[in-house]
PDB file of N, CA, C and O in Angstrom:
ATOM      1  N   UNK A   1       0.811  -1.198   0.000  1.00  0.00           N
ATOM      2  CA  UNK A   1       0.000   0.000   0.000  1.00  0.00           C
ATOM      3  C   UNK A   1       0.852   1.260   0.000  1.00  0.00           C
ATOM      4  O   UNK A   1       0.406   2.327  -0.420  1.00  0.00           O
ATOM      5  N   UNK A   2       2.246   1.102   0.540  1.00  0.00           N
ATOM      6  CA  UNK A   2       2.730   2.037   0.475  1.00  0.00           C
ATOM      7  C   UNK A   2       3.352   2.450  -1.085  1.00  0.00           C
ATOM      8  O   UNK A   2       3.253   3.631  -1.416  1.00  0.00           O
ATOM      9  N   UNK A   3       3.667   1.969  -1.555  1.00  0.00           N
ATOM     10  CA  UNK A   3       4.004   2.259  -3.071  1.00  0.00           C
ATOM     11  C   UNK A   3       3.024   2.819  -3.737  1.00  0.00           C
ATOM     12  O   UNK A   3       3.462   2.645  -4.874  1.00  0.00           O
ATOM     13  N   UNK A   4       2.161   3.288  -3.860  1.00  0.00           N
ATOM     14  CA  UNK A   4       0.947   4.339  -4.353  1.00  0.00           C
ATOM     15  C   UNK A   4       1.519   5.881  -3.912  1.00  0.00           C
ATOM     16  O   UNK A   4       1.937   6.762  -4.664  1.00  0.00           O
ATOM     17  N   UNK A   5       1.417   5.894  -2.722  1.00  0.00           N
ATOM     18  CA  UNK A   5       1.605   7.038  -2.221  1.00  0.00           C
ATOM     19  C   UNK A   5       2.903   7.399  -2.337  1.00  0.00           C
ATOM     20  O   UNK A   5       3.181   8.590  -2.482  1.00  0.00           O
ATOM     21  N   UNK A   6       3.886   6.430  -2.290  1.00  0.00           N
ATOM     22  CA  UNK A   6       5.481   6.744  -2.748  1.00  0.00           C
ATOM     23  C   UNK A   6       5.072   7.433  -4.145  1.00  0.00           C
ATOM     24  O   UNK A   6       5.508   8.582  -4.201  1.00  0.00           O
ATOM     25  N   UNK A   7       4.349   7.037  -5.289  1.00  0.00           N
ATOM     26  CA  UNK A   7       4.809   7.443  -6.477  1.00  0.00           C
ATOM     27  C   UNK A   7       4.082   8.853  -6.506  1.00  0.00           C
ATOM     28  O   UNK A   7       4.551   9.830  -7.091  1.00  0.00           O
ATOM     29  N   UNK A   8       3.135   8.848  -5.954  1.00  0.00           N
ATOM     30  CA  UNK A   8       2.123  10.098  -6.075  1.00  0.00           C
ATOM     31  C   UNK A   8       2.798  11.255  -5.214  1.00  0.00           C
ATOM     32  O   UNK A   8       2.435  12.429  -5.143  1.00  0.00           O
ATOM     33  N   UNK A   9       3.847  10.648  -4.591  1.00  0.00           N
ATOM     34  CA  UNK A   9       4.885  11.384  -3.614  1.00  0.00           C
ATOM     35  C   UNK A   9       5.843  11.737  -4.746  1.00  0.00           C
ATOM     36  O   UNK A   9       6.243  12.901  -4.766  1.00  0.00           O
ATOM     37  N   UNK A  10       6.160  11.111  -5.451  1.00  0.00           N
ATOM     38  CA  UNK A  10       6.903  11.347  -6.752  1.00  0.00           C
ATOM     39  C   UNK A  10       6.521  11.887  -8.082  1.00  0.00           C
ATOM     40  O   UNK A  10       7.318  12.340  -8.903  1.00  0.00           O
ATOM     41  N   UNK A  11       5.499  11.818  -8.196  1.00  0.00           N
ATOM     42  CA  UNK A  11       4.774  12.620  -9.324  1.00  0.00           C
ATOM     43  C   UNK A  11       4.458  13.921  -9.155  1.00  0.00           C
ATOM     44  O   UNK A  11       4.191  14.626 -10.129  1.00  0.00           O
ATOM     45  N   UNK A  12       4.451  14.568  -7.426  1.00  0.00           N
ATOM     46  CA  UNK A  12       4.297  16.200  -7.120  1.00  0.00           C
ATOM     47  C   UNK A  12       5.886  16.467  -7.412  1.00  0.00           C
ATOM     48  O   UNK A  12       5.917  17.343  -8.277  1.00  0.00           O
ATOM     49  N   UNK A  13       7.201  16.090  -7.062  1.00  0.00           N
ATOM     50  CA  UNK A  13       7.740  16.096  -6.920  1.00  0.00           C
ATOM     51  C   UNK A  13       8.648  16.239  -8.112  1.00  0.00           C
ATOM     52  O   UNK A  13       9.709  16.853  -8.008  1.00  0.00           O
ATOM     53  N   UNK A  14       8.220  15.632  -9.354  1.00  0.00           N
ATOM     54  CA  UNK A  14       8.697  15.480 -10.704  1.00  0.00           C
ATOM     55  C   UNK A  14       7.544  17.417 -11.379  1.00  0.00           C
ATOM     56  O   UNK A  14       7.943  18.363 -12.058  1.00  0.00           O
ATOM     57  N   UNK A  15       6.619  17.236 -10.939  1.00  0.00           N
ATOM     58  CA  UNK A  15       5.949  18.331 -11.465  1.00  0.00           C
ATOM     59  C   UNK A  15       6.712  19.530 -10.856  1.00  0.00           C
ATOM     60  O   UNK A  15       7.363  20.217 -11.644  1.00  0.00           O
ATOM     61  N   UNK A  16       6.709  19.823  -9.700  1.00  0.00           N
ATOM     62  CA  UNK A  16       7.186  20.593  -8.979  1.00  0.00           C
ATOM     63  C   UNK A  16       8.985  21.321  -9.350  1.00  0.00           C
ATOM     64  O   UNK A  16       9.374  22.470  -9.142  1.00  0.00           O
ATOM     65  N   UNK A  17       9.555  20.450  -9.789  1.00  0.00           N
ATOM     66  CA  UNK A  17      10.752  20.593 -10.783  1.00  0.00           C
ATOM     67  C   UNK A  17      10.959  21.097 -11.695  1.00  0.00           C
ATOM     68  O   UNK A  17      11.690  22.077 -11.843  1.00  0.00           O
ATOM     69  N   UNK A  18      10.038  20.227 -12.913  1.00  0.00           N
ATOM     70  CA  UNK A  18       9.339  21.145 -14.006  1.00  0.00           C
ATOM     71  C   UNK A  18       8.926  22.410 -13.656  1.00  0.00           C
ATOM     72  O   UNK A  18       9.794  23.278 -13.752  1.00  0.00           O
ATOM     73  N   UNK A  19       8.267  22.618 -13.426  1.00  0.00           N
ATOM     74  CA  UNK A  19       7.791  23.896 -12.713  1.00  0.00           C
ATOM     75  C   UNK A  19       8.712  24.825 -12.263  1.00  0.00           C
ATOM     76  O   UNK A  19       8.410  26.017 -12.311  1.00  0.00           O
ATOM     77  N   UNK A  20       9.533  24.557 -11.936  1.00  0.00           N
ATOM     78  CA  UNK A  20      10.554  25.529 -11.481  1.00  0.00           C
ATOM     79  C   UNK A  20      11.122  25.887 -12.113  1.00  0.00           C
ATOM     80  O   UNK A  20      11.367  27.086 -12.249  1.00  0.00           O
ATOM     81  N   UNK A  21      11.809  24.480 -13.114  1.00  0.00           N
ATOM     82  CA  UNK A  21      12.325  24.746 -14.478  1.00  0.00           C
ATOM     83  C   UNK A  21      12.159  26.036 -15.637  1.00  0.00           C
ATOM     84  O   UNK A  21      12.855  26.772 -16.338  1.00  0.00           O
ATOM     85  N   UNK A  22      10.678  25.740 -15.296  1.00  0.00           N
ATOM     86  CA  UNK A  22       9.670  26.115 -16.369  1.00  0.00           C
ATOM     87  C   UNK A  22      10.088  27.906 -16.039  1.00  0.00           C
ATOM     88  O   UNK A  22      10.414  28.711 -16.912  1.00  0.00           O
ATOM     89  N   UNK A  23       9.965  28.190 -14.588  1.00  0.00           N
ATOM     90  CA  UNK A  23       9.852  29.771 -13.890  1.00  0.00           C
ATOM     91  C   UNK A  23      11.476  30.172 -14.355  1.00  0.00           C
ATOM     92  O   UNK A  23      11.577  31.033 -15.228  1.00  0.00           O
ATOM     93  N   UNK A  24      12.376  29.745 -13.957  1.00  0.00           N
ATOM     94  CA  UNK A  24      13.861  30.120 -14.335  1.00  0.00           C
ATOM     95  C   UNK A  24      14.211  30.042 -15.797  1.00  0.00           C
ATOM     96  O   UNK A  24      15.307  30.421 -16.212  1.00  0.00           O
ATOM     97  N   UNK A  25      13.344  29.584 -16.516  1.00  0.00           N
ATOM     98  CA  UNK A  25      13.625  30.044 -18.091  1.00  0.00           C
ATOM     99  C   UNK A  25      12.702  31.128 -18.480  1.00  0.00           C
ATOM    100  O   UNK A  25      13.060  31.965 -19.309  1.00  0.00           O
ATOM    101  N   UNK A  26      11.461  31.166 -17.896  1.00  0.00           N
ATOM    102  CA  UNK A  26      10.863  32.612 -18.039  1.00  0.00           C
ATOM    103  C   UNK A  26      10.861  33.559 -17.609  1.00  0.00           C
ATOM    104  O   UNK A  26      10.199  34.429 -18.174  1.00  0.00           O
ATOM    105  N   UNK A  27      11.669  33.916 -16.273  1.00  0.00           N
ATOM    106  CA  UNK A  27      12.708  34.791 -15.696  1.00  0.00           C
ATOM    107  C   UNK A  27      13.875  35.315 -16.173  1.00  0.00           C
ATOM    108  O   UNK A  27      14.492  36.354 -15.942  1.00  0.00           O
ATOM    109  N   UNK A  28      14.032  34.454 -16.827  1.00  0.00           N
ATOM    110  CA  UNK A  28      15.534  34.616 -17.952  1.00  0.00           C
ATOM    111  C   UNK A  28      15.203  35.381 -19.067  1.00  0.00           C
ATOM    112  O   UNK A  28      16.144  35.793 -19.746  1.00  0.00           O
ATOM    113  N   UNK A  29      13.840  35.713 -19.467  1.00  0.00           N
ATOM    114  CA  UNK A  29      13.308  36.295 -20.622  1.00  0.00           C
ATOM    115  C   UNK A  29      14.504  36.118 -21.990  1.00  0.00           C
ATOM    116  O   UNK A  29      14.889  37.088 -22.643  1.00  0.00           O
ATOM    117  N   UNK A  30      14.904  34.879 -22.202  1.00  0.00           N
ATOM    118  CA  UNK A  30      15.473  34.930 -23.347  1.00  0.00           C
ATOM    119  C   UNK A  30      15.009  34.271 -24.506  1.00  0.00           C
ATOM    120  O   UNK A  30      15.588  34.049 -25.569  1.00  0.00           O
ATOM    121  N   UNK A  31      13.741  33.963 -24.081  1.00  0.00           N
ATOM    122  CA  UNK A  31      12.849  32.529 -25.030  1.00  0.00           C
ATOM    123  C   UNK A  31      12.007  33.883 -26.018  1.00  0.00           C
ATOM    124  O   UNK A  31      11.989  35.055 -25.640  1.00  0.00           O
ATOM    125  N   UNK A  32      11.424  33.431 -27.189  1.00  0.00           N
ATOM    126  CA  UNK A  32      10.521  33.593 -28.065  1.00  0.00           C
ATOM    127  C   UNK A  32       8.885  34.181 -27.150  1.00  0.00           C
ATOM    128  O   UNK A  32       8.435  33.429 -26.286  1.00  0.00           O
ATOM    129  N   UNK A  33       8.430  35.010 -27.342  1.00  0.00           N
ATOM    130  CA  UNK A  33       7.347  34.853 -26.916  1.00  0.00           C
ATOM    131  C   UNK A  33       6.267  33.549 -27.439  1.00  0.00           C
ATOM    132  O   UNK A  33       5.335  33.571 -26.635  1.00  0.00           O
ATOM    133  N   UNK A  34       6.096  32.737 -28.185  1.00  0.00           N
ATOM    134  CA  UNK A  34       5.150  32.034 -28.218  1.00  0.00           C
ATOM    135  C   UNK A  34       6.034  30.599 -27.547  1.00  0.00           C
ATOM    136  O   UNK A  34       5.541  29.553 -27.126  1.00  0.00           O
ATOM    137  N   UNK A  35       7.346  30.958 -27.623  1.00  0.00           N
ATOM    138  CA  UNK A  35       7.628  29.515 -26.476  1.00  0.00           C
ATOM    139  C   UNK A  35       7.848  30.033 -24.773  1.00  0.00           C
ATOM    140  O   UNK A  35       8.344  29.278 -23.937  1.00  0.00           O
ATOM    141  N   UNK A  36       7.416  31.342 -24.478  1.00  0.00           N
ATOM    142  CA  UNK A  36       7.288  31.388 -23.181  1.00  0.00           C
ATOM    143  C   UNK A  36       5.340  31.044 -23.021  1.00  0.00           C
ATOM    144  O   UNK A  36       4.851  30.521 -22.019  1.00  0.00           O
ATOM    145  N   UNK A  37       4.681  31.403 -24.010  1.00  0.00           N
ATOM    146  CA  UNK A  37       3.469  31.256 -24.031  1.00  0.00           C
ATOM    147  C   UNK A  37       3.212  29.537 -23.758  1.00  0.00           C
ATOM    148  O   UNK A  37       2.109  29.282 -23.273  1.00  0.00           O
ATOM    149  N   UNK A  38       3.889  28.656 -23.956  1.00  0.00           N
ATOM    150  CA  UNK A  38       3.595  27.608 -24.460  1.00  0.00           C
ATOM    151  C   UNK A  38       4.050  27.138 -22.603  1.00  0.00           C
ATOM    152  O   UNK A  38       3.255  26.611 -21.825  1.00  0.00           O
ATOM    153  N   UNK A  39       5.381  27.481 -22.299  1.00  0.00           N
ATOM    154  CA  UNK A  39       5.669  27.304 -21.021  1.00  0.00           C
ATOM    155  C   UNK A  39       4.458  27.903 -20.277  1.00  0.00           C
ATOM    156  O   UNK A  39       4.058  27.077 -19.457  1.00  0.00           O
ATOM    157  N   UNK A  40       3.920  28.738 -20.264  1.00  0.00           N
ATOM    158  CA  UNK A  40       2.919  29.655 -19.391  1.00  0.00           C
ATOM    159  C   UNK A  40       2.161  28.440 -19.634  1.00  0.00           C
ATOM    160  O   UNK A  40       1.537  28.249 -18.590  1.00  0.00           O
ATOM    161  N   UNK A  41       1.941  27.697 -20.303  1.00  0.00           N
ATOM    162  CA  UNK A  41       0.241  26.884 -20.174  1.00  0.00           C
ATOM    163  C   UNK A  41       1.052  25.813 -19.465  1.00  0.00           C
ATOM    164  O   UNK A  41       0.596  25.321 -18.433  1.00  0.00           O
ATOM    165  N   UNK A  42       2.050  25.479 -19.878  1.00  0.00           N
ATOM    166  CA  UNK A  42       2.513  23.595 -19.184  1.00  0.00           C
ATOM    167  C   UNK A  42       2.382  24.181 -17.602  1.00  0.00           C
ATOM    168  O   UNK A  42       1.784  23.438 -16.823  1.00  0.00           O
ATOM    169  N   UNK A  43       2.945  25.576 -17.026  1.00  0.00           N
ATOM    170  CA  UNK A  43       3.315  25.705 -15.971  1.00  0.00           C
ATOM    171  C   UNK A  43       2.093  25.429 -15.377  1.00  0.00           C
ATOM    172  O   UNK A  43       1.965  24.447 -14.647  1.00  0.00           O
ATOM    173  N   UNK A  44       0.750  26.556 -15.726  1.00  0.00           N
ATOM    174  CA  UNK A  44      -0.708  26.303 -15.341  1.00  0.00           C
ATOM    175  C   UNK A  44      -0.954  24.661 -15.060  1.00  0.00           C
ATOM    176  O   UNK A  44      -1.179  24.238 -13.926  1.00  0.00           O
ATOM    177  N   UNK A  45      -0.890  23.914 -16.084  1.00  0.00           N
ATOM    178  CA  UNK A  45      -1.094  22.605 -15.885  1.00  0.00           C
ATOM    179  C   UNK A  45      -0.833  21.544 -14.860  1.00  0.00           C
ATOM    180  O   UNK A  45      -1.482  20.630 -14.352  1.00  0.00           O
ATOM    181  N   UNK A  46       0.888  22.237 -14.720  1.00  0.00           N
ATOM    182  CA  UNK A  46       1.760  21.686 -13.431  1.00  0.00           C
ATOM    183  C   UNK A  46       1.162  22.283 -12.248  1.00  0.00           C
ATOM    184  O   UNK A  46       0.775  21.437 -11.443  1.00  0.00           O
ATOM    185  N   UNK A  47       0.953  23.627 -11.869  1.00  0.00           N
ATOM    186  CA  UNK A  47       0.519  23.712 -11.058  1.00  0.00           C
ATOM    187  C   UNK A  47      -1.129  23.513 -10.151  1.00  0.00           C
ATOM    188  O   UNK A  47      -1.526  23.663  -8.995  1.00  0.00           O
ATOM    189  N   UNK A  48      -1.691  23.110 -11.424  1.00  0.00           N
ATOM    190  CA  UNK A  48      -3.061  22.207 -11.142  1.00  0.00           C
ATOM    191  C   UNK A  48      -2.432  21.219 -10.503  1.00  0.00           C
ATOM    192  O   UNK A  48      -2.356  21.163  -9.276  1.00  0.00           O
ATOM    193  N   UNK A  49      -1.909  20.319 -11.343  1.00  0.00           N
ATOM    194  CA  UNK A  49      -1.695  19.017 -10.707  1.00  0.00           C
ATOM    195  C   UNK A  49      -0.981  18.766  -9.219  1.00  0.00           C
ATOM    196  O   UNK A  49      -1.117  17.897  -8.358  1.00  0.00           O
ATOM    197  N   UNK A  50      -0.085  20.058  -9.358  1.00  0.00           N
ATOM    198  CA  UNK A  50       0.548  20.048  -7.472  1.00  0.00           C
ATOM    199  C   UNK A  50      -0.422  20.008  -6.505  1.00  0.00           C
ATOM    200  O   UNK A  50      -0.579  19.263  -5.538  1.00  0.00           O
ATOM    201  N   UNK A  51      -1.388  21.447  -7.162  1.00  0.00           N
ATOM    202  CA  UNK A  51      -2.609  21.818  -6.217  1.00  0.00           C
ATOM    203  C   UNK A  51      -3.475  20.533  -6.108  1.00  0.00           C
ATOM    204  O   UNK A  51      -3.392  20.302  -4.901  1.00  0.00           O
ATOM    205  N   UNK A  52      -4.057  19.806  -6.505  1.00  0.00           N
ATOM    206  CA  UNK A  52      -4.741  18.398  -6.443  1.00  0.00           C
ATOM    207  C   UNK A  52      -3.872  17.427  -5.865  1.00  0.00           C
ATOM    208  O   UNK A  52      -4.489  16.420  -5.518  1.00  0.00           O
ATOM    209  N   UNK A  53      -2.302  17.382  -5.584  1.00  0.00           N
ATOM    210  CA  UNK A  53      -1.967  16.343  -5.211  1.00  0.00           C
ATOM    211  C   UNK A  53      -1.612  16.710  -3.541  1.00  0.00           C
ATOM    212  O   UNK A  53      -1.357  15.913  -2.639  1.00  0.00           O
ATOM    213  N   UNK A  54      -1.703  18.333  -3.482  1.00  0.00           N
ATOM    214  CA  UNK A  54      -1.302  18.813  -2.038  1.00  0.00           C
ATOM    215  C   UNK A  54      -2.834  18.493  -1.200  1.00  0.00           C
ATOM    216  O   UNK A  54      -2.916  18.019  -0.067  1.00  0.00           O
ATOM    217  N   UNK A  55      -4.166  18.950  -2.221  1.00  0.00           N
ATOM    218  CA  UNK A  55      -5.113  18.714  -1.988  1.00  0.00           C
ATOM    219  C   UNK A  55      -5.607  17.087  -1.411  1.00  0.00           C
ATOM    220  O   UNK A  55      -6.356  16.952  -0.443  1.00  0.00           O
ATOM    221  N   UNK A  56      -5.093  16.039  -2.120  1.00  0.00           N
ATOM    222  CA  UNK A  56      -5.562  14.708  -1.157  1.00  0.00           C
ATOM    223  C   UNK A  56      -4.545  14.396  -0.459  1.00  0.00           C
ATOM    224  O   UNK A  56      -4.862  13.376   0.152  1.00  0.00           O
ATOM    225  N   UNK A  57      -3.392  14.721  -0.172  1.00  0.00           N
ATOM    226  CA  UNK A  57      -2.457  14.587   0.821  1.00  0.00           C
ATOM    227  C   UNK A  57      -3.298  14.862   1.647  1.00  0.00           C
ATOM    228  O   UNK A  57      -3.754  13.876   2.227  1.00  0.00           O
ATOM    229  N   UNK A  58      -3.993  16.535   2.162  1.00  0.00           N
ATOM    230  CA  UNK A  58      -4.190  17.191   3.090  1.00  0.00           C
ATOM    231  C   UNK A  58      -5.415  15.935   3.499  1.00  0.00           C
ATOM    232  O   UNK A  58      -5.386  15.298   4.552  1.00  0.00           O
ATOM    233  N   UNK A  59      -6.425  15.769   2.448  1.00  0.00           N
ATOM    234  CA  UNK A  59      -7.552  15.035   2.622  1.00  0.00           C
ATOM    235  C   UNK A  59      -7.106  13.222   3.721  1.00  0.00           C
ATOM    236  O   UNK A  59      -7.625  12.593   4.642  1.00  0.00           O
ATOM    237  N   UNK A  60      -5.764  13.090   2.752  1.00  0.00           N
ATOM    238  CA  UNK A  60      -5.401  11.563   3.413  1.00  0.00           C
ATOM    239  C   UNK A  60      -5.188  12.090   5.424  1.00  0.00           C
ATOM    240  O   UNK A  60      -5.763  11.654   6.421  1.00  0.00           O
ATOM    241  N   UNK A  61      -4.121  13.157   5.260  1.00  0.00           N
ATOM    242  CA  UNK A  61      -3.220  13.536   6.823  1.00  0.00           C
ATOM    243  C   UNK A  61      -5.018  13.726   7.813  1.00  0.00           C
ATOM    244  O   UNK A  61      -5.089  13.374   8.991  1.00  0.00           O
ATOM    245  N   UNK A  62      -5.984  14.180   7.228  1.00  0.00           N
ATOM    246  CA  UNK A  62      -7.059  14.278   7.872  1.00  0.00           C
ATOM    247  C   UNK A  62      -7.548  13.112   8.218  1.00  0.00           C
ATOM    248  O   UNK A  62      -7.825  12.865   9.392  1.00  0.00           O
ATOM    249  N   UNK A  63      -7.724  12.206   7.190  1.00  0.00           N
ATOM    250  CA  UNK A  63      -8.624  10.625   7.708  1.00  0.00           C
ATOM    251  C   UNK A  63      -7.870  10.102   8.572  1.00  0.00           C
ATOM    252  O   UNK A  63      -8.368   9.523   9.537  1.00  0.00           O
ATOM    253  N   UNK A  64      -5.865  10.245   8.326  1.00  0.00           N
ATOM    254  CA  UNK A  64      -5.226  10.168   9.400  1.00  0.00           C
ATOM    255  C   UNK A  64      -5.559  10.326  10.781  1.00  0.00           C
ATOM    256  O   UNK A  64      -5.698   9.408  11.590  1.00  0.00           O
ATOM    257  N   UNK A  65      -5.686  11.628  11.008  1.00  0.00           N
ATOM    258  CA  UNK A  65      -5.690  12.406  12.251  1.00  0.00           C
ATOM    259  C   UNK A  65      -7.349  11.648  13.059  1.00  0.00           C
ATOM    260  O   UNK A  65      -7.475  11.164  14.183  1.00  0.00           O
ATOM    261  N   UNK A  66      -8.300  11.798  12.062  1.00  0.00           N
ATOM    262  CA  UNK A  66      -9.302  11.012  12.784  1.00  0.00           C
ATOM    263  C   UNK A  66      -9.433   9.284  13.047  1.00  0.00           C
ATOM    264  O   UNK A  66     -10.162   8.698  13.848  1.00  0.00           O
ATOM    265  N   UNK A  67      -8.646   8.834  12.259  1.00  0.00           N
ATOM    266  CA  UNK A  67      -8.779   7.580  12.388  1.00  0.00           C
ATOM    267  C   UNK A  67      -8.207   7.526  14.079  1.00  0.00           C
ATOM    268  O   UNK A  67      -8.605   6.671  14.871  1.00  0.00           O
ATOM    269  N   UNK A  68      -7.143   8.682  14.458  1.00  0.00           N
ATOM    270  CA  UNK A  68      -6.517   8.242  15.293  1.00  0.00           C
ATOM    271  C   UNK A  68      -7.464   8.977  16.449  1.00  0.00           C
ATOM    272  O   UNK A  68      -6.996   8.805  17.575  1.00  0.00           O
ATOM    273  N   UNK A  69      -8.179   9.433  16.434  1.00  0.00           N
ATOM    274  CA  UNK A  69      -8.846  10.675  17.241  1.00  0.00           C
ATOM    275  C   UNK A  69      -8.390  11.540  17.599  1.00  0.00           C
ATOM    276  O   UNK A  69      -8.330  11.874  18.782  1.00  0.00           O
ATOM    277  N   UNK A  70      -7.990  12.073  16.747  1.00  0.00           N
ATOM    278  CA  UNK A  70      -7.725  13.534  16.959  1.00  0.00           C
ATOM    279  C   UNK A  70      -7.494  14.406  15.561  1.00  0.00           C
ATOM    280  O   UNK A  70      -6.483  14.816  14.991  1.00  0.00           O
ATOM    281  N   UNK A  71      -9.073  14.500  15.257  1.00  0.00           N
ATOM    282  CA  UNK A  71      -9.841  14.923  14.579  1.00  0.00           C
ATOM    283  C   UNK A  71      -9.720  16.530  14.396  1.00  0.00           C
ATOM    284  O   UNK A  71     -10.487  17.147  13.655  1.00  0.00           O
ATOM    285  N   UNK A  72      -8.540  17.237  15.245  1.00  0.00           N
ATOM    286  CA  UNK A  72      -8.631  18.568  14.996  1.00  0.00           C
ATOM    287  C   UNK A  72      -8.358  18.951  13.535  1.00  0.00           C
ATOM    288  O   UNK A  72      -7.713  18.362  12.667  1.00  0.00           O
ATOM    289  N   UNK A  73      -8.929  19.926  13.517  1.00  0.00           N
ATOM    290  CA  UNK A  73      -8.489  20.766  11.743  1.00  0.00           C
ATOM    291  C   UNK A  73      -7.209  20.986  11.546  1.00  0.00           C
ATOM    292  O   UNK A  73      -6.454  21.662  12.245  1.00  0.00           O
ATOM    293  N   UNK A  74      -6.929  20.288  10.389  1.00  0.00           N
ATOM    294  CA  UNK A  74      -5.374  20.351  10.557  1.00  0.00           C
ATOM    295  C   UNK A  74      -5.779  20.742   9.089  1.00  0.00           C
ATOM    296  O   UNK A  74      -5.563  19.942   8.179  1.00  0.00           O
ATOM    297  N   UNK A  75      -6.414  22.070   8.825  1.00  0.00           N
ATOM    298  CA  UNK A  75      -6.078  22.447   7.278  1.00  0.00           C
ATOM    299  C   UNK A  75      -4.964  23.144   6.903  1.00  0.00           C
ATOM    300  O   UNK A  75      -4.234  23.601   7.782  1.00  0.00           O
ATOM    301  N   UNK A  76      -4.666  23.328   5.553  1.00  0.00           N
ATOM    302  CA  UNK A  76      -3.101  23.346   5.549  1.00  0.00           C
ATOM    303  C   UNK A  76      -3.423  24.883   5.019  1.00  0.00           C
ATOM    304  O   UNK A  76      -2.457  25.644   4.976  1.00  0.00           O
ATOM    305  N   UNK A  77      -4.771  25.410   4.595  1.00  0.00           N
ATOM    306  CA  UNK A  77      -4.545  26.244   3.874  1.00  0.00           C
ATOM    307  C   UNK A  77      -4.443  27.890   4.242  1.00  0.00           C
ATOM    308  O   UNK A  77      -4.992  28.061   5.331  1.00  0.00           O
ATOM    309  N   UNK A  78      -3.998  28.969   3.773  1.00  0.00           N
ATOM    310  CA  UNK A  78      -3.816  30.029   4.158  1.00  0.00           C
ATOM    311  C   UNK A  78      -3.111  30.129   5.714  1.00  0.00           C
ATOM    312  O   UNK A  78      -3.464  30.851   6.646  1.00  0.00           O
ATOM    313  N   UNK A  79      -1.878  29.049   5.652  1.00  0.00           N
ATOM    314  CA  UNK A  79      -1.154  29.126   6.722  1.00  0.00           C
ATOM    315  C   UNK A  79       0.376  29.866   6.058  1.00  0.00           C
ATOM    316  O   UNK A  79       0.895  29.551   4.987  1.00  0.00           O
ATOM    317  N   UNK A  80       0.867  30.877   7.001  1.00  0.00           N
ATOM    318  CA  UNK A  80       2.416  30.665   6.555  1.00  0.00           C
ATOM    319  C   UNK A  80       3.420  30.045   6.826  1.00  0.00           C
ATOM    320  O   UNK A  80       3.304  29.325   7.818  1.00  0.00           O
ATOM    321  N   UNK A  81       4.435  30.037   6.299  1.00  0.00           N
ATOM    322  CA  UNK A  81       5.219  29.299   6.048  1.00  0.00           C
ATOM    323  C   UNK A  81       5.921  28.892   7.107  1.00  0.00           C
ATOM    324  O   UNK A  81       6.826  28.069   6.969  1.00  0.00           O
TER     325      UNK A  81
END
């Protein structure tokens, strides 16, 4: 069971790269505008997919927390860093 969550641990993790990738070449402003355009959409894409994978993490660490009773809100969101 644990190998699911290893890879899905690895698939934010591979996006999240990209993604960064993606920001330090369009920071660099040395690309074409229609291949920073093209990066601008993969990045959108990547960062869906982080947001959905941070999203059932949070959902799993919750069924966690209650399975164990202790059910407090442990939402992750609009916290800082």
């Amino acid at each position: 069971m644990a190998k699911p969550t290893r890879s899905r641990v690895g698939e934010f993790e591979k996006s999240l790269r990209e993604l960064e990738m993606i920001v330090e070449k369009m920071e660099a402003g040395d690309q074409p505008l229609e291949t920073s355009l093209k990066d601008f959409e993969r990045g959108m894409e990547l960062t869906h997919q982080c947001r959905e994978s941070l999203r059932k993490a949070e959902l799993r660490v919750q069924e966690l927390l209650e399975k164990a009773g202790d059910a407090e809100d442990a939402s992750f969101e609009d916290e800082d860093p």
